[in-house]
C-alpha positions, 0 to 999 in steps of 0.5 A: 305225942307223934313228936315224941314218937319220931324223936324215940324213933331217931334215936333207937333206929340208928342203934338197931342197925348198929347191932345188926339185930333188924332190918330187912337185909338182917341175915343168920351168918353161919360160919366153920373155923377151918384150921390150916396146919398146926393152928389148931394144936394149942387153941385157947379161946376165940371171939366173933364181933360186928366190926363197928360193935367191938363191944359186943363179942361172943365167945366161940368154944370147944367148937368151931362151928358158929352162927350170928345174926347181923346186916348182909355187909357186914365186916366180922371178926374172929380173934384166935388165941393160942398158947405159942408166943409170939404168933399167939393172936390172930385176927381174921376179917372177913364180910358177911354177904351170903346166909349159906355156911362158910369156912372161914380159914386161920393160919398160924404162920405166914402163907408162904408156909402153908406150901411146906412147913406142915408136912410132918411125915418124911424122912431124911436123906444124904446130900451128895457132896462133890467138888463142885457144889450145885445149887439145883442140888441142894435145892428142897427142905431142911430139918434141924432138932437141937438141945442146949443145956447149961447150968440156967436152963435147957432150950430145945429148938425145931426149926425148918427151913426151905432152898427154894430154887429162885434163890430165896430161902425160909427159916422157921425156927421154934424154941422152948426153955422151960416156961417160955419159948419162942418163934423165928421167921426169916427170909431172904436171899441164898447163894452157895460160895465154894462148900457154904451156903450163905443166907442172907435175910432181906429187910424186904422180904420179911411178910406183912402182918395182915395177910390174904390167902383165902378171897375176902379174908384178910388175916392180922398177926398181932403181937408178932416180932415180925416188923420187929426184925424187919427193923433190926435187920435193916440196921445190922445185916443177919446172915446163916452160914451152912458148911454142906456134908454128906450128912446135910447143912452144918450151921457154922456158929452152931456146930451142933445144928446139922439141916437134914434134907427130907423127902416127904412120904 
């Protein structure tokens, strides 16, 4: 009979700490879902998981407040679902290792962005053309709305794009056609040649699917082109080509496609 118990003993132990369910270091985790710019416009669904039990998920919704009993030391996962391709899946990991509530942050874009793409308040304004085209001048942000209509279908595009002052520069650009649509993060080098701004994308600077903004939380983009385009760029060069006017950056394959400059209010 005392066999028999050691033997019942041995097998549901390992299982309870596997579940996180016992134990003196068992705690009550309790989080917040804090959304960091526009992450939160098209949410879906959430799912909160012990790593080592995938198996065992708890979906989190219409609320971003949630609680789940586990071991301190736990790693947990919290997987985000929106309706915007391709960024649409994220995976946020972090460790469980206090009782007090926590925020546990989700960003859509990579976190460069969080710096300047979110401002939706501002307004546009000339640039000031001259013989002489400095670079400090035209250093800042950018918008660009467009349409494309033709006898398939009608693409709109919102993309912004920031000069950045070191001499690297961001391309966000977001397009819709009806049922589908679609998203394009380029960075990479930029240099003003005579009247042209010419933007070069570097393999290199392309970000890392699995990013850290926030200490002990390590976000994943899954499903996204980036590696994709990281690829394609180191077989055939992307470059953007702007003619500087007085009414901002004319892209010149896209004569329609005027970057105004803004300023935040």
């Amino acid at each position: 009979m005392k066999i028999l118990f050691y033997i019942i003993l041995s097998v549901l132990f390992p299982f309870q700490m596997i579940m996180g369910q016992t134990g003196k270091d068992s705690i009550l985790f309790r989080g917040n879902i804090v959304y960091d710019g526009d992450a939160s416009e098209a949410t879906f669904l959430h799912e909160l998981y012990i790593k080592h039990n995938p198996k065992q998920r708890y979906p989190i919704v219409c609320d971003s407040n949630f609680s789940i009993k586990c071991m301190r030391g736990d790693t947990l996962l919290i997987e985000h679902f929106d309706t915007r391709y391709p960024y649409c899946f994220q995976v946020v990991e972090f460790i469980a290792n206090d009782t007090l509530p926590q925020n546990i942050h989700i960003w859509r874009y990579p976190k460069s962005c969080n710096n300047w793409y979110y401002h939706q308040k501002y307004k546009t304004t000339n640039l000031s053309v001259k013989d002489t085209i400095r670079k400090s001048e035209l250093v800042g942000t950018y918008k660009c709305r467009w349409e494309l209509e033709n006898s398939d279908c009608l693409v709109t595009s919102d993309a912004t794009m920031k000069l950045n002052a070191d001499g690297t520069f961001e391309l966000i650009d977001e397009w819709v056609s009806w049922d589908i649509s679609g998203t394009v993060f380029h960075t990479g080098n930029w240099e003003i040649k005579q009247n042209t701004v010419i933007c070069k994308v570097v393999p290199e600077l392309i970000p890392s699917t699995i990013q850290e903004r926030y200490p002990g939380q390590v976000l994943h983009f899954v499903w996204t082109n980036l590696e994709d385009d990281r690829q394609e760029i180191m077989k055939e060069e992307k470059v953007y080509k702007f003619l500087v006017c007085k009414k901002g950056l004319i892209q010149t394959d896209k004569i329609d496609c005027i970057y105004k400059k803004i300023k935040y209010r």
